[in-house]
N, CA, C and O atoms as a CHARMM CRD file, in Angstrom:
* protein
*
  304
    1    1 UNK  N    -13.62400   5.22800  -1.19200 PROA 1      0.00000
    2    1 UNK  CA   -12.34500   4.65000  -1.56400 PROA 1      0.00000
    3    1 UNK  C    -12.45500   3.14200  -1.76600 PROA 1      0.00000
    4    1 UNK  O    -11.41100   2.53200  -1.99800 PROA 1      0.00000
    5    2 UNK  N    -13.69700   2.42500  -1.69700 PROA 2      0.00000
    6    2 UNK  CA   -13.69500   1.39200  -1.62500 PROA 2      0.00000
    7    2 UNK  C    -13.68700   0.53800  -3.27100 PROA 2      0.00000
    8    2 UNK  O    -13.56800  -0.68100  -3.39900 PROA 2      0.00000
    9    3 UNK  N    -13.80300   1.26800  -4.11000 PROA 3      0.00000
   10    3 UNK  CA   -13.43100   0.92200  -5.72700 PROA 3      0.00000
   11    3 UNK  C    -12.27300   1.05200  -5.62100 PROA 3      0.00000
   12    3 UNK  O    -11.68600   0.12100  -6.17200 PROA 3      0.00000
   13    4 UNK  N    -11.28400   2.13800  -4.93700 PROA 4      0.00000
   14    4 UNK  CA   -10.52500   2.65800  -5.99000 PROA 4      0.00000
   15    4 UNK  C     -9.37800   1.73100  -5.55700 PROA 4      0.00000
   16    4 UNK  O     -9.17000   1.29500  -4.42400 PROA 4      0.00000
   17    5 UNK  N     -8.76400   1.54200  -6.54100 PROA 5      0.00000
   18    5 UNK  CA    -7.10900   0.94100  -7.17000 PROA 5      0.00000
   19    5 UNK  C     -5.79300   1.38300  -6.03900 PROA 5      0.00000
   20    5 UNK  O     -5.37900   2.51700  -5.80100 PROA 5      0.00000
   21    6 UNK  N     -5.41900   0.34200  -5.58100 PROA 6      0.00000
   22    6 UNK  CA    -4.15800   0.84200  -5.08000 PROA 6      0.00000
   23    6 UNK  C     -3.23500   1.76100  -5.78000 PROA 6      0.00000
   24    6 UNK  O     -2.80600   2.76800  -5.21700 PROA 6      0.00000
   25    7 UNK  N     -2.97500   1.50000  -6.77400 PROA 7      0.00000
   26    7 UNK  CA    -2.02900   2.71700  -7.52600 PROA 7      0.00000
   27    7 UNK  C     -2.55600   3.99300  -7.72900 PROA 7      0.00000
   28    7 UNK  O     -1.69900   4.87300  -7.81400 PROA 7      0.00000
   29    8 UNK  N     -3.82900   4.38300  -7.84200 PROA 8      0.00000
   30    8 UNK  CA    -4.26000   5.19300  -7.32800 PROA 8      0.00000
   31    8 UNK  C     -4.48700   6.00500  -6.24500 PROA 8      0.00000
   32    8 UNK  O     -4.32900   7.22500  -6.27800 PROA 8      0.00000
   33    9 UNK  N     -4.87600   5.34000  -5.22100 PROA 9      0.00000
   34    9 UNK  CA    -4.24100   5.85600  -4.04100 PROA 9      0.00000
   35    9 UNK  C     -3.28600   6.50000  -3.89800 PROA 9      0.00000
   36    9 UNK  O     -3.37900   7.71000  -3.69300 PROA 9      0.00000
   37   10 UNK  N     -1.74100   5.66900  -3.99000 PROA 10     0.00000
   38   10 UNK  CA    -0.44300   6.07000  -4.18200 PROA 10     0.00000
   39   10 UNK  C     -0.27800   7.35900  -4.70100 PROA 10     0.00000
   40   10 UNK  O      0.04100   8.37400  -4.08200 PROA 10     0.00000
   41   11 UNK  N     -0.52000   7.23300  -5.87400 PROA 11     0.00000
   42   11 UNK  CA    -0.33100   8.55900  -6.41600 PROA 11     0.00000
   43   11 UNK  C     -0.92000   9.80200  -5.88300 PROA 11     0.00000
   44   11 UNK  O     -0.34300  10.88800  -5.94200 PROA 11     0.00000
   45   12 UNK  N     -2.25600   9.58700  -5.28400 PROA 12     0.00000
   46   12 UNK  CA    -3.21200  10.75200  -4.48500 PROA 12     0.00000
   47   12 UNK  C     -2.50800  11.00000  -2.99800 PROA 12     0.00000
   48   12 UNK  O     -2.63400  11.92500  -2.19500 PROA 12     0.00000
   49   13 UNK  N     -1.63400   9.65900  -2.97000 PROA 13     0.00000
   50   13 UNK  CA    -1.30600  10.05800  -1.28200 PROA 13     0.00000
   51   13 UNK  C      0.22900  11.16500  -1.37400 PROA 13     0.00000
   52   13 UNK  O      0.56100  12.17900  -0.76000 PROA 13     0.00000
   53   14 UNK  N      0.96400  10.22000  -2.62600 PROA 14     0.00000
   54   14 UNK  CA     2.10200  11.16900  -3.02500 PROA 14     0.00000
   55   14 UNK  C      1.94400  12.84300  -3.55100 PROA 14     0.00000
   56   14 UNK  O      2.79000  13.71400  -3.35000 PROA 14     0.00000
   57   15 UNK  N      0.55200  13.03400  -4.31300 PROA 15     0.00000
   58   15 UNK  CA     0.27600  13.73500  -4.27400 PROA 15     0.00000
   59   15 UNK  C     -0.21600  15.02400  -3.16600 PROA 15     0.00000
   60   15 UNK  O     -0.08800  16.20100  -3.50400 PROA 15     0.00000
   61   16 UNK  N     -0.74300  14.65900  -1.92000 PROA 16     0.00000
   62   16 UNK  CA    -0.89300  15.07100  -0.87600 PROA 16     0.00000
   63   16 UNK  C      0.42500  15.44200   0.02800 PROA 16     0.00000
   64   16 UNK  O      0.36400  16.41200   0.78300 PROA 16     0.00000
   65   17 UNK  N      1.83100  14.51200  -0.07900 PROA 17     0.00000
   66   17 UNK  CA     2.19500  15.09900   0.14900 PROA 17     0.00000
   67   17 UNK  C      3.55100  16.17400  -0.32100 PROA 17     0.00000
   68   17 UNK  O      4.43600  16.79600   0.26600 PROA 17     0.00000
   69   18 UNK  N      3.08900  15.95100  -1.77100 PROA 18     0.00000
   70   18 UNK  CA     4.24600  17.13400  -2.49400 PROA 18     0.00000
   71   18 UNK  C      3.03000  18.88300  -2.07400 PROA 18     0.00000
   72   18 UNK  O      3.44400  20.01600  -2.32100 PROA 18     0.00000
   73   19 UNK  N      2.11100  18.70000  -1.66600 PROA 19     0.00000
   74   19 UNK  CA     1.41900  20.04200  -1.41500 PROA 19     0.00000
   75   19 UNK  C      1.70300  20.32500  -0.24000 PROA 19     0.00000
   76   19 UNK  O      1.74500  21.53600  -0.02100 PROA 19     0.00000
   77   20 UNK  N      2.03400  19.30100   1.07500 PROA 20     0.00000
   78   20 UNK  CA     1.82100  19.74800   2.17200 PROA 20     0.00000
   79   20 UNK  C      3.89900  20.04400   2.54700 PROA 20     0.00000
   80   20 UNK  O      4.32900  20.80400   3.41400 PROA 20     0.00000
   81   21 UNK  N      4.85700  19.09500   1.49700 PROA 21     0.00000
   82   21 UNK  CA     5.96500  19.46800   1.86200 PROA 21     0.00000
   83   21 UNK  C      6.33900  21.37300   0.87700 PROA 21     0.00000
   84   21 UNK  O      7.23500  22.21600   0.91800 PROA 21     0.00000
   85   22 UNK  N      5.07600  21.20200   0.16200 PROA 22     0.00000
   86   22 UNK  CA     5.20600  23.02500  -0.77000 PROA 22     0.00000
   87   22 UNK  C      5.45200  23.88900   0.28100 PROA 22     0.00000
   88   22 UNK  O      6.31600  24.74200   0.07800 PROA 22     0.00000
   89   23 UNK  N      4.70800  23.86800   1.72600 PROA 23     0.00000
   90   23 UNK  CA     4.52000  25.02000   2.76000 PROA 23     0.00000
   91   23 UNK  C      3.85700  26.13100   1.69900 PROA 23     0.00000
   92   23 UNK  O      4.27900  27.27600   1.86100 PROA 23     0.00000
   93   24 UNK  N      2.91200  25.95000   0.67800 PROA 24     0.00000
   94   24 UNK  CA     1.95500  26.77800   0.60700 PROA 24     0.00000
   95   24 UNK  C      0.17200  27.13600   1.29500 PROA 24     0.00000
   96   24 UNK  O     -0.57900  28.10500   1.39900 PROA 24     0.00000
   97   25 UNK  N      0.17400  25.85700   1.58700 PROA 25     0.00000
   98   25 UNK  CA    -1.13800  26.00900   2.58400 PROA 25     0.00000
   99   25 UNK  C     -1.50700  25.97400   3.42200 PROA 25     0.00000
  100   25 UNK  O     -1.01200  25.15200   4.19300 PROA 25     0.00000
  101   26 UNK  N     -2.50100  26.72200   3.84700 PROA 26     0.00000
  102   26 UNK  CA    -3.14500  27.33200   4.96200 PROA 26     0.00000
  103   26 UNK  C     -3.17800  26.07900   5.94400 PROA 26     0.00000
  104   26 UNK  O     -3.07900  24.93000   5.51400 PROA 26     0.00000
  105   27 UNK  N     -3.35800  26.45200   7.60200 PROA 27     0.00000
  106   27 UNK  CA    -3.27300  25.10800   8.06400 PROA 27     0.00000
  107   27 UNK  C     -4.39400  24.84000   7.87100 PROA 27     0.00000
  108   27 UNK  O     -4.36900  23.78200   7.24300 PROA 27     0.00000
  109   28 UNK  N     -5.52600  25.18300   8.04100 PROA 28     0.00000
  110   28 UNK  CA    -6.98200  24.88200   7.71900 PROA 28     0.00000
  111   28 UNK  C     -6.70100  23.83500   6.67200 PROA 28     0.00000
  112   28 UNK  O     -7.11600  22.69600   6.88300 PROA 28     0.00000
  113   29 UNK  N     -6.09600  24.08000   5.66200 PROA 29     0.00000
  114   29 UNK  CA    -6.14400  22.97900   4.55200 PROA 29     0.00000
  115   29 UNK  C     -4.99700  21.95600   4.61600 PROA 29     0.00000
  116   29 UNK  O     -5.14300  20.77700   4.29400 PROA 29     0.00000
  117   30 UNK  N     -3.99900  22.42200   4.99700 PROA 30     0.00000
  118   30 UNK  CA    -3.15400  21.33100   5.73500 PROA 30     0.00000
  119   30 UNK  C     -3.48300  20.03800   6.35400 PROA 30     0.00000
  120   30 UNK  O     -3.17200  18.88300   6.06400 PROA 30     0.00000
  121   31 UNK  N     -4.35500  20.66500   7.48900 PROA 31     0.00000
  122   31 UNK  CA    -4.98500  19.67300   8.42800 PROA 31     0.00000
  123   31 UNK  C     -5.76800  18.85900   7.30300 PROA 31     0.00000
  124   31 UNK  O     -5.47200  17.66800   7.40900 PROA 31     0.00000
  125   32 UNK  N     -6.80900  19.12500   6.09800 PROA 32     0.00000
  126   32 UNK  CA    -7.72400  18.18800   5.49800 PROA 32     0.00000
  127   32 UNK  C     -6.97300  17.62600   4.57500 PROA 32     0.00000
  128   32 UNK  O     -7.60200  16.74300   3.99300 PROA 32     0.00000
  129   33 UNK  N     -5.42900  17.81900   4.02600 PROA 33     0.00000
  130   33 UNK  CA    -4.67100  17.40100   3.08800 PROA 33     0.00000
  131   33 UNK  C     -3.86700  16.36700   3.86200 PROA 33     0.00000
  132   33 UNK  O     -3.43800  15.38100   3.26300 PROA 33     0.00000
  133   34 UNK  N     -3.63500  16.54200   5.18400 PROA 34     0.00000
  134   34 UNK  CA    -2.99100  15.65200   6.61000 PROA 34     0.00000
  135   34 UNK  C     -3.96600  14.80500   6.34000 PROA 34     0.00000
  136   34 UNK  O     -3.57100  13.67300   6.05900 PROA 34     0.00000
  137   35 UNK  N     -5.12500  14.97400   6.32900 PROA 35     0.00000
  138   35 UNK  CA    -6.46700  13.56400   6.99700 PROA 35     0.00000
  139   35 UNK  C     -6.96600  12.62600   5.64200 PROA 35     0.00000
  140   35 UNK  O     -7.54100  11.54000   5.56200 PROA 35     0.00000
  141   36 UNK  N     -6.34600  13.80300   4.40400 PROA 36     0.00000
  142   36 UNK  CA    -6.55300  12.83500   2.87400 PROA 36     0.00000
  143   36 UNK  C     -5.63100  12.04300   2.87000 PROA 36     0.00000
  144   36 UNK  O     -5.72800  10.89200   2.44400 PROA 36     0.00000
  145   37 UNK  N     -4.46800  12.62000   3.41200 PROA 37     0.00000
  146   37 UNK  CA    -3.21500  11.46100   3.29900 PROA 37     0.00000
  147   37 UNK  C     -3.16700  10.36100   4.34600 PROA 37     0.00000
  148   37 UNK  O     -2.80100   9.20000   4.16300 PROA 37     0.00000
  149   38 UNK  N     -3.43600  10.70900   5.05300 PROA 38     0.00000
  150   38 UNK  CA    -3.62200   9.44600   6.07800 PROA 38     0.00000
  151   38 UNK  C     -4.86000   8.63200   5.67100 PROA 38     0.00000
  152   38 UNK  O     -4.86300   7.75300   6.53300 PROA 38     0.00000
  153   39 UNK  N     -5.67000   8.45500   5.05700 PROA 39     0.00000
  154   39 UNK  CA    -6.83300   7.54000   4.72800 PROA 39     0.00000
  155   39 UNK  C     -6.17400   6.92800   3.55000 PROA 39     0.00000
  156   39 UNK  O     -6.36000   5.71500   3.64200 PROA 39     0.00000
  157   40 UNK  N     -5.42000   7.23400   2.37800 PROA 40     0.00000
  158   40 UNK  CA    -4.73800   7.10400   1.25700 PROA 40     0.00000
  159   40 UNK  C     -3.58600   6.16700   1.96400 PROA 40     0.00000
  160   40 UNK  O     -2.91900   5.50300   1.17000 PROA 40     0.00000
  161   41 UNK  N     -3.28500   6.03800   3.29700 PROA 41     0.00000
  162   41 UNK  CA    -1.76300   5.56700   3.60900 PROA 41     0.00000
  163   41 UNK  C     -2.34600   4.31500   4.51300 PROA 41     0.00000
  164   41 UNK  O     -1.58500   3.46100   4.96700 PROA 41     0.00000
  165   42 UNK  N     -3.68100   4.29400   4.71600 PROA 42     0.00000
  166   42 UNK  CA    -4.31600   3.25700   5.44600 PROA 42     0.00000
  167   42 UNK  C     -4.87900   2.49500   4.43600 PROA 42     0.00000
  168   42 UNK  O     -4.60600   1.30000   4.31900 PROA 42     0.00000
  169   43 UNK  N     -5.86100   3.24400   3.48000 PROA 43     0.00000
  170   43 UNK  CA    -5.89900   2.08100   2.02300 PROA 43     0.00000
  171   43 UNK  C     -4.70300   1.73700   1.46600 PROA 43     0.00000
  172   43 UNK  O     -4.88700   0.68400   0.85500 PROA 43     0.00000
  173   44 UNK  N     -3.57900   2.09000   1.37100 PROA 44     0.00000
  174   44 UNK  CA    -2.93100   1.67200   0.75600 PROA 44     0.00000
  175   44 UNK  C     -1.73500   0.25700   1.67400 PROA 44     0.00000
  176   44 UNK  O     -1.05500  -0.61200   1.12800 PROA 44     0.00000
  177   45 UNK  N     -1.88300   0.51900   2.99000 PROA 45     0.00000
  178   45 UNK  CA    -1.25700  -0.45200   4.13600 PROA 45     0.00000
  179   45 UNK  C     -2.62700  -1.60600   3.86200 PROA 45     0.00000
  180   45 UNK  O     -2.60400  -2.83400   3.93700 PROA 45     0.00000
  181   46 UNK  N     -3.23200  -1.12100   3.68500 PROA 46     0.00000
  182   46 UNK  CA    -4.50300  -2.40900   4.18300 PROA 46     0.00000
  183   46 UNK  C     -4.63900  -3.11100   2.35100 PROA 46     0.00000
  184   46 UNK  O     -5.36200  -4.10600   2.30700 PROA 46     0.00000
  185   47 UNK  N     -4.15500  -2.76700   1.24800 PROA 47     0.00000
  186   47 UNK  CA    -4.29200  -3.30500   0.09800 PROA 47     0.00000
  187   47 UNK  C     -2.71500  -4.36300   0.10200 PROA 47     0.00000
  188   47 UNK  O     -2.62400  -5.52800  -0.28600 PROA 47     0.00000
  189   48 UNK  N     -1.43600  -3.33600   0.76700 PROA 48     0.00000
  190   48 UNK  CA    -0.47500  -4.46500   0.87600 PROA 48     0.00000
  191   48 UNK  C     -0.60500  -5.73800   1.61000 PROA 48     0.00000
  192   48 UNK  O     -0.19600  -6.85500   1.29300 PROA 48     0.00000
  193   49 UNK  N     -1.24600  -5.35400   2.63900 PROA 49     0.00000
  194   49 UNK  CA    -1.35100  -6.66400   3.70200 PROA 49     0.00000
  195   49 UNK  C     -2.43900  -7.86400   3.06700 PROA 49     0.00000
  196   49 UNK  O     -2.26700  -9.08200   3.12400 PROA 49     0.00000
  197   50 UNK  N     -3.55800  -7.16600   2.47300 PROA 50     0.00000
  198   50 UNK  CA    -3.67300  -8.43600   1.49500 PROA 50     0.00000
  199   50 UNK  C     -3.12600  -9.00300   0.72000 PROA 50     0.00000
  200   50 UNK  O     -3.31100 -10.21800   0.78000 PROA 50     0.00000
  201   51 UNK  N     -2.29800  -8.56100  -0.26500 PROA 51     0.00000
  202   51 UNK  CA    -1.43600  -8.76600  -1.54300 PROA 51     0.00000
  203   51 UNK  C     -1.14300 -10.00300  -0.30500 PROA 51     0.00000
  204   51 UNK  O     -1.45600 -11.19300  -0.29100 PROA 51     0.00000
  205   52 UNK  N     -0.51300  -9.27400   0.55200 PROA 52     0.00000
  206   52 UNK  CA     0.83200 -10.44300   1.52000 PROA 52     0.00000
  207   52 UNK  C     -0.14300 -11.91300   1.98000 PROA 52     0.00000
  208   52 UNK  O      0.23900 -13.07800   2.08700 PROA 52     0.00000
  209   53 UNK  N     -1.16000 -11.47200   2.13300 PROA 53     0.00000
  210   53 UNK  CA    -1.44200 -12.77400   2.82600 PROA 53     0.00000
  211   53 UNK  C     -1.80100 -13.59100   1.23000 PROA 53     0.00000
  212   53 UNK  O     -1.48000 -14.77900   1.18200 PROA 53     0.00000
  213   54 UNK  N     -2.09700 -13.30800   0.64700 PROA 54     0.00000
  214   54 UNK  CA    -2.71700 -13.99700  -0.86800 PROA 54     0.00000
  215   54 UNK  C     -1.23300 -14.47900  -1.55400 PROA 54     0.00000
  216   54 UNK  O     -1.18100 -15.45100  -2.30800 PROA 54     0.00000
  217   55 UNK  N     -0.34700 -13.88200  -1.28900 PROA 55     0.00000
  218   55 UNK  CA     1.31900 -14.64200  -1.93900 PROA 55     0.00000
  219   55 UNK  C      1.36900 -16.17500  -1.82000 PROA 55     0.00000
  220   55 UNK  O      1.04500 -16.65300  -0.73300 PROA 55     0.00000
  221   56 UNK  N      1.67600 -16.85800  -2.64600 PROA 56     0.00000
  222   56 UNK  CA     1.98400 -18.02300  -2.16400 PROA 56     0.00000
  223   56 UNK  C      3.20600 -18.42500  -3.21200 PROA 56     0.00000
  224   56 UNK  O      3.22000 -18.18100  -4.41900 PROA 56     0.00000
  225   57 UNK  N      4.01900 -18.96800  -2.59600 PROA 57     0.00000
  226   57 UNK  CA     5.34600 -19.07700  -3.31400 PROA 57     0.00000
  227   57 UNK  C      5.45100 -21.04400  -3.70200 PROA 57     0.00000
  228   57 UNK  O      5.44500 -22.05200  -2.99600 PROA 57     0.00000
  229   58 UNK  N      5.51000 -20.86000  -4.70600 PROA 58     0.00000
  230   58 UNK  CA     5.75200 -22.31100  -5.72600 PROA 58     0.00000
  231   58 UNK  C      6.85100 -22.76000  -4.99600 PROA 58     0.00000
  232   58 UNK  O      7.38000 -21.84200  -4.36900 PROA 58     0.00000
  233   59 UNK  N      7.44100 -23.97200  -4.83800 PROA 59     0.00000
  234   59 UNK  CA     8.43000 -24.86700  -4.83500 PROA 59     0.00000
  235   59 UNK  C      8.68300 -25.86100  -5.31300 PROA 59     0.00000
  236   59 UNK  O      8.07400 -26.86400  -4.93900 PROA 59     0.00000
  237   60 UNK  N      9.69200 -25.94500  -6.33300 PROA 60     0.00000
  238   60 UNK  CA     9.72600 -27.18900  -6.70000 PROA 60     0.00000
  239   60 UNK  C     10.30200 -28.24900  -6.43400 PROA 60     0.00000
  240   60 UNK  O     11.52800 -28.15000  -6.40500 PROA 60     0.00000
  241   61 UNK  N      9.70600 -29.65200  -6.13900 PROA 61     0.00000
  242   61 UNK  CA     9.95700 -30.36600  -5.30000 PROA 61     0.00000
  243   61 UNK  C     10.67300 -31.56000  -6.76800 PROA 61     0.00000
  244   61 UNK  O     10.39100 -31.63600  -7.96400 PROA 61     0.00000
  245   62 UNK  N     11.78000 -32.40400  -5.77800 PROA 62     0.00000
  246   62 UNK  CA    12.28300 -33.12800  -6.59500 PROA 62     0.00000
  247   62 UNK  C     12.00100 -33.85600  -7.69400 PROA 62     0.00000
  248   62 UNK  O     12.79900 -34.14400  -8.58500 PROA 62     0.00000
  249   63 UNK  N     10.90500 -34.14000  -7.63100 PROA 63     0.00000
  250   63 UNK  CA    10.06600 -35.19100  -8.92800 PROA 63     0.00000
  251   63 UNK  C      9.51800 -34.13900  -9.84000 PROA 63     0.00000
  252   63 UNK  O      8.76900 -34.45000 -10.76600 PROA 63     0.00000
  253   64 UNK  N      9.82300 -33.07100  -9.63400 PROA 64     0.00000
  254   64 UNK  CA     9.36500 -32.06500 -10.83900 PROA 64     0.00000
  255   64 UNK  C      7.97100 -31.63700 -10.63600 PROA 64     0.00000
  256   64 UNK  O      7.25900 -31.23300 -11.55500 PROA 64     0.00000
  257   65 UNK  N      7.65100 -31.72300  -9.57200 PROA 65     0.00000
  258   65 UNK  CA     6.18500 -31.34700  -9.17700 PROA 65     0.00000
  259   65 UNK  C      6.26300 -30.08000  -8.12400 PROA 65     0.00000
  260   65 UNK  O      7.29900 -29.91400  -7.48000 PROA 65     0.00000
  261   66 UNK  N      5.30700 -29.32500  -7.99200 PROA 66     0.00000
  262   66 UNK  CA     5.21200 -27.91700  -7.40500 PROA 66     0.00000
  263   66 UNK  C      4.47800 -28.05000  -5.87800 PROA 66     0.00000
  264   66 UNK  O      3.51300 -28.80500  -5.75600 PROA 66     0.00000
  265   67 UNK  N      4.79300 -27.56800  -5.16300 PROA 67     0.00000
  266   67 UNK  CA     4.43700 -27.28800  -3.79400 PROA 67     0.00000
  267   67 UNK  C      3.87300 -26.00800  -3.49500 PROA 67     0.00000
  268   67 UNK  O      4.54900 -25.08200  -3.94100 PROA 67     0.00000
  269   68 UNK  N      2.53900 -25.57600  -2.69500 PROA 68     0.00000
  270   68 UNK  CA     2.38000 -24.50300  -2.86000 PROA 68     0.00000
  271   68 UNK  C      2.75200 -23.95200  -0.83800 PROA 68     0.00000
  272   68 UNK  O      2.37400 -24.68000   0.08000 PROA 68     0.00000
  273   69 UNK  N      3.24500 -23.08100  -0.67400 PROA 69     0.00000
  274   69 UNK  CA     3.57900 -22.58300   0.77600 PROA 69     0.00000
  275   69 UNK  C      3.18700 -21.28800   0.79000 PROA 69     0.00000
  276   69 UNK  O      3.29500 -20.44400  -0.09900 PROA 69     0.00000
  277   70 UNK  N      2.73500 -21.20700   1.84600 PROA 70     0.00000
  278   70 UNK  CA     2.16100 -19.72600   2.38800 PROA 70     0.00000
  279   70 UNK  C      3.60800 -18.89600   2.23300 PROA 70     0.00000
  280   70 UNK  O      4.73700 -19.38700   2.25400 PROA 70     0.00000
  281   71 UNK  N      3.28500 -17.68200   2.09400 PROA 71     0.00000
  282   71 UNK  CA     4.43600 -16.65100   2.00300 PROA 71     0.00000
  283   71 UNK  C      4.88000 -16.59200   3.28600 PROA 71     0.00000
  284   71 UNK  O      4.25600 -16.81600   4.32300 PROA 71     0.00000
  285   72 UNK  N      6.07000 -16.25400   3.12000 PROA 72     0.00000
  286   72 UNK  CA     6.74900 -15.86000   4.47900 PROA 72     0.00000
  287   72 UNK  C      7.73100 -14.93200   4.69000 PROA 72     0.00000
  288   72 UNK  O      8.83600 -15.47300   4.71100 PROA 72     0.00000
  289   73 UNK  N      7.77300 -13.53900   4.88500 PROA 73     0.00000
  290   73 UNK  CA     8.69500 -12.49600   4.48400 PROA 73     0.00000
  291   73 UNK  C      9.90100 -12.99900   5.29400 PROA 73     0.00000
  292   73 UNK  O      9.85700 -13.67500   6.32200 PROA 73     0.00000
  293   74 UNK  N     10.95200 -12.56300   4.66600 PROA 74     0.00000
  294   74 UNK  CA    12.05600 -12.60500   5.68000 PROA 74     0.00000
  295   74 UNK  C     12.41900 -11.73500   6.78400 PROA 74     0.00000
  296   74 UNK  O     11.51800 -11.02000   7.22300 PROA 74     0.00000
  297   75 UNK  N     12.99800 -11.69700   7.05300 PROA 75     0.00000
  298   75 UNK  CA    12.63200 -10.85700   9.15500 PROA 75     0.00000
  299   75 UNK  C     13.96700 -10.13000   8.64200 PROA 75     0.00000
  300   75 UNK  O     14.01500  -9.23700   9.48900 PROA 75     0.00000
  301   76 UNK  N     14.90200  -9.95200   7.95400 PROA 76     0.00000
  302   76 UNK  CA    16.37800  -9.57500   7.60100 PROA 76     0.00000
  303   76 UNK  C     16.17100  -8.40900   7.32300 PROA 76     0.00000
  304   76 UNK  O     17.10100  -7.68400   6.96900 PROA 76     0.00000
């Protein structure tokens, strides 16, 4: 998983779980469609948390010049 594309993921993890909310499979395969989706939901937590730390939000400061500040989500 280490190439692959966050949006990819996504889709493989969403995919995992429109099969496992089907209630067509076996738990045997359940359980390995459970352990695809959870690796898909950890690449995909661990690709946001970079995005987040790499944000940096422009400000523009009175003289028409730009400020750069670390991101900072709002807590709201």
């Amino acid at each position: 998983m280490a190439t692959e594309k966050f949006e990819t993921s996504l889709k493989k993890l969403e995919e995992v779980v429109r099969r496992l909310e089907g209630g067509s499979l076996s738990l045997e395969d359940s359980l390995k469609a459970f352990e695809e989706g959870v690796r898909h939901a950890a690449f995909c937590s661990k690709k946001l948390d970079e995005a987040e730390r790499r944000v940096e939000v422009l400000l523009k400061q009175k003289d028409g010049s730009f400020k750069r500040e670390p991101f900072e989500p709002d807590d709201n």
